[in-house]
N, C-alpha and C positions, 0 to 999 in steps of 0.2 A: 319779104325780108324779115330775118326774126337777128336776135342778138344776145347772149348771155352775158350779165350783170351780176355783179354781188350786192348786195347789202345786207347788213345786220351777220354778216359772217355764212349768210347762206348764196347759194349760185339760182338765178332766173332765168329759162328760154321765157323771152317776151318776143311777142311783135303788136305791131302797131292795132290797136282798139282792146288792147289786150285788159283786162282788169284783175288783179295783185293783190295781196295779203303780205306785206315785210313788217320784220320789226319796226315798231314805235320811232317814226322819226319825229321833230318838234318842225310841225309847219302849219299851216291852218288850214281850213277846209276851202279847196279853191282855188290854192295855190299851186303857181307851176315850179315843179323843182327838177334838178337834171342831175340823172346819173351817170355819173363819170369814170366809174370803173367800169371799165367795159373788157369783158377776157375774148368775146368772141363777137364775132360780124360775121352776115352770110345773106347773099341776095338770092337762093336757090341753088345756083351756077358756082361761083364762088366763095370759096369761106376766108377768112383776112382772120391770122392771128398776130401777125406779125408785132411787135411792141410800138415801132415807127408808124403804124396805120390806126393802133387803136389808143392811141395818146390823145386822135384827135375825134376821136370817135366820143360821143354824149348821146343817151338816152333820154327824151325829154317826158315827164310824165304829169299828171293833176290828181292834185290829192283831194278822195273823192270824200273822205269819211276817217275816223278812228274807232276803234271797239275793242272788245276781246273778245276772244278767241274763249270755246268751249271747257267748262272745268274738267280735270283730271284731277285723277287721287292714287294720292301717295302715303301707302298704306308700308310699316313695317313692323316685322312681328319678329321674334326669338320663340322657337318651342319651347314648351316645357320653364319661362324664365319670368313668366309674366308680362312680357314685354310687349308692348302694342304702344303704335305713333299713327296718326290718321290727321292727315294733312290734305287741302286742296289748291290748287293755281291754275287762276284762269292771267293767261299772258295778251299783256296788251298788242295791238295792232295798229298800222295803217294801211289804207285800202290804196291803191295806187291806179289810173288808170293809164294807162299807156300810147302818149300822144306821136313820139313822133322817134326816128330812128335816125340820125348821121351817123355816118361814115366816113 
């Protein structure tokens, strides 16, 4: 059984043991939180998009850890103008682990 979730404005195939990297949510390590927007369900056989089946539909997960995520660089230049900017951001994270699927 696997299920597509959003958070943090991006979409997730998960299933159950599954372990996650979504934006920064505020929960503490250890904690079980559930997510609730749920756009898809699928037990192999069946897929359920329906609005009415996944109102009731909750993803339950354990929040394993927080960190960032690896530095990138953001470099911009103008030719010829002198112009150079050199910037870095590492974005923060939580690790999510994926306990349990309703439908």
């Amino acid at each position: 059984m696997y299920a597509v979730v959003r958070s943090g404005g991006k979409q997730y195939k998960v299933s159950a043991g599954d372990v996650l990297r979504v934006e920064k949510l505020d929960a503490e390590v250890g904690a079980t939180i559930t997510l609730e927007d749920v756009l898809l369900v699928s037990d192999e056989v069946n897929i359920q998009v329906e609005a009415s089946t996944l109102a009731k539909a909750k993803v339950t997960a354990r929040v394993t850890g927080h960190g960032r995520r690896r530095k990138i660089t953001i470099f911009k230049y103008k030719r010829r103008k002198g112009y150079k900017r050199k910037q870095g951001h590492r974005q923060w994270f939580t690790e999510l682990a994926i306990e349990n699927i309703e439908a």
